[in-house]
C-alpha positions, -999 to +999 in steps of 0.1 A: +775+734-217+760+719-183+747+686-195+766+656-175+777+647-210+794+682-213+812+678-181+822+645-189+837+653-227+833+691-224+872+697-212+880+670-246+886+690-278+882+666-305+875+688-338+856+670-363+874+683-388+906+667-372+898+629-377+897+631-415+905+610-430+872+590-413+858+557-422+827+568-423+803+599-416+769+612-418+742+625-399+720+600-376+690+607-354+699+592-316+681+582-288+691+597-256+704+573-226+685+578-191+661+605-211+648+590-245+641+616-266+654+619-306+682+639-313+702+645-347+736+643-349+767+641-370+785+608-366+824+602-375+834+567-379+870+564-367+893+531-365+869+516-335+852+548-323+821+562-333+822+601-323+790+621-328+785+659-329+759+685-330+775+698-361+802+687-388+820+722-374+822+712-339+856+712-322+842+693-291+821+662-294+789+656-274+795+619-272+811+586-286+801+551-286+835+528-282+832+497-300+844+466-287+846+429-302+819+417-284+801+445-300+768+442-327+752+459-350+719+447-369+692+472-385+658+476-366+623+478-375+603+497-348+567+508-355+573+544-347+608+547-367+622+540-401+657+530-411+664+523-376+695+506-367+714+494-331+746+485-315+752+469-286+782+472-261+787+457-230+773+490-215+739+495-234+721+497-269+724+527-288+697+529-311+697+554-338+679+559-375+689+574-407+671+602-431+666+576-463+665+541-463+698+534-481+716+552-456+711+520-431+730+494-452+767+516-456+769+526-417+760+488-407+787+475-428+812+503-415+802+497-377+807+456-386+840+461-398+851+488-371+838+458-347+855+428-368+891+451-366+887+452-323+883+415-331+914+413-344+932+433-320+934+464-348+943+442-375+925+452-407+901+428-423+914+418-460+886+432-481+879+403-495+868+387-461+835+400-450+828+406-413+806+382-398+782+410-384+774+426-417+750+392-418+718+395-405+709+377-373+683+353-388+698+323-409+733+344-418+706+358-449+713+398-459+696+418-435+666+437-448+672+475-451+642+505-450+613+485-450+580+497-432+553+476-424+565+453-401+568+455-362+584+424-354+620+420-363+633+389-367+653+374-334+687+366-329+697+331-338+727+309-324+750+309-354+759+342-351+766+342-313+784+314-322+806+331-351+810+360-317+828+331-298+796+332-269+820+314-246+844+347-245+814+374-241+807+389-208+771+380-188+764+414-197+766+413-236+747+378-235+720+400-215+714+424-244+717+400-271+692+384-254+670+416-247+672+419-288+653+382-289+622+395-274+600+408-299+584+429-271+616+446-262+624+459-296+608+490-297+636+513-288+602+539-271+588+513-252+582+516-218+592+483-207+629+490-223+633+518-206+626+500-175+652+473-188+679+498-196+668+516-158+673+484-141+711+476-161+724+506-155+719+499-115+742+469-121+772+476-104+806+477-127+830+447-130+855+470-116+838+474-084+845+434-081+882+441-073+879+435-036+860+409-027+879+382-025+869+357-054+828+364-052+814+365-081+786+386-097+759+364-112+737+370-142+702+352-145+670+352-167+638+334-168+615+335-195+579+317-202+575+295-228+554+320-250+582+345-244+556+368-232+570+372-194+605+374-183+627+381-151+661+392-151+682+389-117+718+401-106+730+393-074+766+401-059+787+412-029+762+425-005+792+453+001+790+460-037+754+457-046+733+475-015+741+510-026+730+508-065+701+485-052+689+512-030+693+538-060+675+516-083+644+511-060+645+552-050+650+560-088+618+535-100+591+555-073+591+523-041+582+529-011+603+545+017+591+517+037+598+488+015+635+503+018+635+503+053+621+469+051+654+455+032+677+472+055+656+452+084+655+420+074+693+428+057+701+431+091+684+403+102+698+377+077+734+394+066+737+377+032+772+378+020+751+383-013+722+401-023+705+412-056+675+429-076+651+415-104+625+433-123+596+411-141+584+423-175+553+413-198+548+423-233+513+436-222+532+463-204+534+444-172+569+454-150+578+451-114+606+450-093+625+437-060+652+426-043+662+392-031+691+373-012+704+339-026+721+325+004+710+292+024+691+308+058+668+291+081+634+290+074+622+309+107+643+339+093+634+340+057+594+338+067+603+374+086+605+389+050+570+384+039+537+396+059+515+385+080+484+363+069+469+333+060+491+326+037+521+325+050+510+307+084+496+281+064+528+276+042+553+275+077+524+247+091+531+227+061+571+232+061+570+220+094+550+188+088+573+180+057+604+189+077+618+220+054+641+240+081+658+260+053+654+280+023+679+287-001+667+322-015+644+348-003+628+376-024+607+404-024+590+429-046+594+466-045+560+479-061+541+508-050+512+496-040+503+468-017+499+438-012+535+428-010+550+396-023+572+377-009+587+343-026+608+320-007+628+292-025+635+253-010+640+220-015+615+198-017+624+175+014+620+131+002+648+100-003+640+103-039+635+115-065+592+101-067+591+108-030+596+147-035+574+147-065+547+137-043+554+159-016+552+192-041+518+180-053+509+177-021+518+211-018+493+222-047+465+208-029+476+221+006+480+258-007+448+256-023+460+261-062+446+234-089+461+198-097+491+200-124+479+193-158+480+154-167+498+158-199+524+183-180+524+161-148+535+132-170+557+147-187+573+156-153+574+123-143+597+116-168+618+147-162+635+121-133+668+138-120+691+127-094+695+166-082+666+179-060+637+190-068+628+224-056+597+249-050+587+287-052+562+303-029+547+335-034+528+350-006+509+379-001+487+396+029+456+386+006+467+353+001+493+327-022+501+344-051+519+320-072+536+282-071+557+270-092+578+235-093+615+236-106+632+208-121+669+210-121+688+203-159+660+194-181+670+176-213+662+190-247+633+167-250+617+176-219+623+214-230+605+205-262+576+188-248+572+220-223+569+241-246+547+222-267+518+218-237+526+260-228+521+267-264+555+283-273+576+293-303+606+268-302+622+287-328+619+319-306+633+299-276+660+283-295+670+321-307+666+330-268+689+302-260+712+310-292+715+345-275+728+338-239+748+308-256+739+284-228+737+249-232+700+248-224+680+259-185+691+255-152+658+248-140+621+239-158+596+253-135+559+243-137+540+273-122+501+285-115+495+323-111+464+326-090+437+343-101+436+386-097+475+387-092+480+391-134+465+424-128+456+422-164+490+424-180+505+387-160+494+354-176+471+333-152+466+296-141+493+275-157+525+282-172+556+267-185+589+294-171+628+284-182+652+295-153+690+305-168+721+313-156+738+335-178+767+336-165+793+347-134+816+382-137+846+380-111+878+410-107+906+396-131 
């Protein structure tokens, strides 16, 4: 055996034969971790471990999925698979499908109640009490089994991230529970999943946290209102994050250049933290980057973006309106030119009307259309006493995107947003359901300028939720 899996379990002799009695067995078909292909093996179901083999008489196993209370598993319905199910750990999904349809229904329930006995600390479930996961994720109904036909699952919902305790699950679980609300993200040989699970393996292990000194890893994700684009950002110790960053970039095809690029202006700025974020569509759309959310002066955080236009006429403007700082600077990672670069401020005023009026002003400066009235109203009401703030995307051929961002929008204001951008907002509140937040960190009210969708990016005028999933520190 010379797969890393082999030398990993290879030198663990685990007979197949020695866990009986199980809890349950069978054979699955499995899809592979950083290579997706389709494998069949036999799977043991033992106390909270799920071994699998490549035969029944196998005395060493090739794998095993270790299920923990945050755990969950839900059957799938994929277009290119049948009797599909998944389970999620804090580590990744594991998707897998059986030979018949009535297959699905026995391992779900077996994998629920392995996951409802870690619950309990290895207390067994009284069989008259049902675990929680056996439920399906929409409206606690029974989950549909070996049904064709249909490529849109049905999204998670909040009760049953609420009967998981959200509070107590790791930024990391909320991510893929999340991932699993996105209709576009469900089918387990889609491109843009692959590119997901890429991107989360990159993320550095809590572990790694143990020395340094109280930071914290943070968790992020913004979505549209149409749930059609997200981006997903993790930032941490620059110590702890610069060599998986620079992996993840090298492994995903960017530039040598780019790379030198973030070691330059790293060098420049020193953040204590830095981070990467990919963007996804469900036209196909993904990109990538890295960015640095510390406070730095403005003159430094221009450095990162390149010369044009653009960015000359964005510094002349900061100057008239007296911004001198930024509080995050970005950029992508893409293989092609032209670069983008997106620097994040406050919008400089005494109040809350005054900055209003100077990020309009910014929409007409920059070049990009007035907000729409019934959006721009709507905004007006949106008055917060926390500071308004801006995004501005640059480019060599010109601004690339704007976007306003409204700090702690109520749930009305989320409403009406979605309303004007056209969303779903029972998809959103199954989004929201999934991360268990108490609603977005930031409402931003965004134009994409035309011939920067490249075909798979929404353009003109969007509605994007900014939020924060949560913070991962050494315990």
């Amino acid at each position: 055996m010379s797969s890393k899996k082999a030398k990993k379990y290879g030198d663990i002799k685990v007979p197949a034969q020695s866990l009986v009695p199980f809890d349950h067995s069978g054979n699955l078909t499995k899809q592979g971790g950083s290579i997706k292909t389709w494998k069949k093996r036999y799977f043991i179901l033992k106390g909270k471990t799920l071994f699998y083999y490549k035969a029944p008489t196998d005395a060493v196993f090739t794998g095993k999925i270790e299920l923990e209370e945050s755990s969950l598993v839900v059957p799938e319905q994929a277009k290119s698979k049948k009797n599909m199910l998944s389970i999620t750990t804090s580590k990744r999904v594991f998707f897998m499908f059986a030979d018949k349809p009535e297959e699905v229904k026995p391992w779900v329930d077996a994998i629920a109640k392995a996951i409802e006995f870690a619950r309990r600390g290895g207390v067994s479930t009284p069989s008259s009490q049902p675990a929680a996961t056996t439920q399906s994720i929409t409206n606690n109904t029974p989950a549909p089994t070996g049904q064709s036909g249909r490529s849109d699952p049905p999204p998670v919902t909040k009760p049953i991230v609420q009967q998981m305790g959200s509070a107590d699950m790791s930024p990391r679980v909320r991510l893929s529970l999340a991932k699993q609300a996105v209709r576009f993200l469900r089918d387990p040989e889609s491109k843009v999943l692959e590119f997901w699970d890429i991107w989360s393996d990159s993320i550095p292990p809590k572990d790694d946290m143990v020395s340094t000194s109280g930071l914290a890893m943070e968790f992020q994700v913004a979505t549209s209102a149409d749930m059609q684009k997200l981006t997903w950002r993790t930032c941490g110790p620059q110590n702890i994050f610069i060599q998986k960053m620079v992996d993840f970039f090298w492994n995903v095809g960017a530039p040598e250049t780019e790379i030198d690029r973030l070691n330059d202006i790293g060098a420049l700025i020193n953040p204590i933290k830095i981070g990467s974020w990919i963007d996804m569509s469900g036209k196909g759309g993904m990109d990538g980057g890295w960015y640095f959310p510390v406070d730095m002066p403005l003159k430094l955080a221009v450095e990162a973006a390149d010369d044009g236009e653009a960015i000359r006429k964005f510094r002349e403007w900061a100057e008239s309106k007296g911004v001198v700082t930024v509080f995050t600077v970005g950029r992508d990672m893409g293989a092609a030119p032209p670069r983008q670069t997106e620097l994040r401020f406050k919008l400089p005023g005494v109040d809350f009307e005054d900055q209003l009026r100077n990020g309009i002003d910014a929409f007409g400066a920059f070049g990009f259309p007035a907000l729409p009235s019934d959006a721009l109203e709507v905004l007006k009401r949106a008055r917060t006493t926390q500071p308004l703030c801006m995004s501005v995307i640059t480019s060599s051929e010109g601004f690339v995107r704007l976007g306003m961002l409204v700090p702690k929008p109520t749930t009305e204001i989320v409403l009406q947003m979605c309303a004007i951008a056209g969303g779903n907002n029972d998809e959103m509140a199954a989004f929201e359901g999934s991360l268990g937040t108490d609603g977005p960190q930031y409402v931003e009210y965004q134009y994409l300028n035309k011939g920067f969708g490249y075909g798979v990016y929404k353009e003109g005028f969007d509605i994007v939720f900014h939020y924060h999933v949560g913070d991962e520190r050494s315990e």
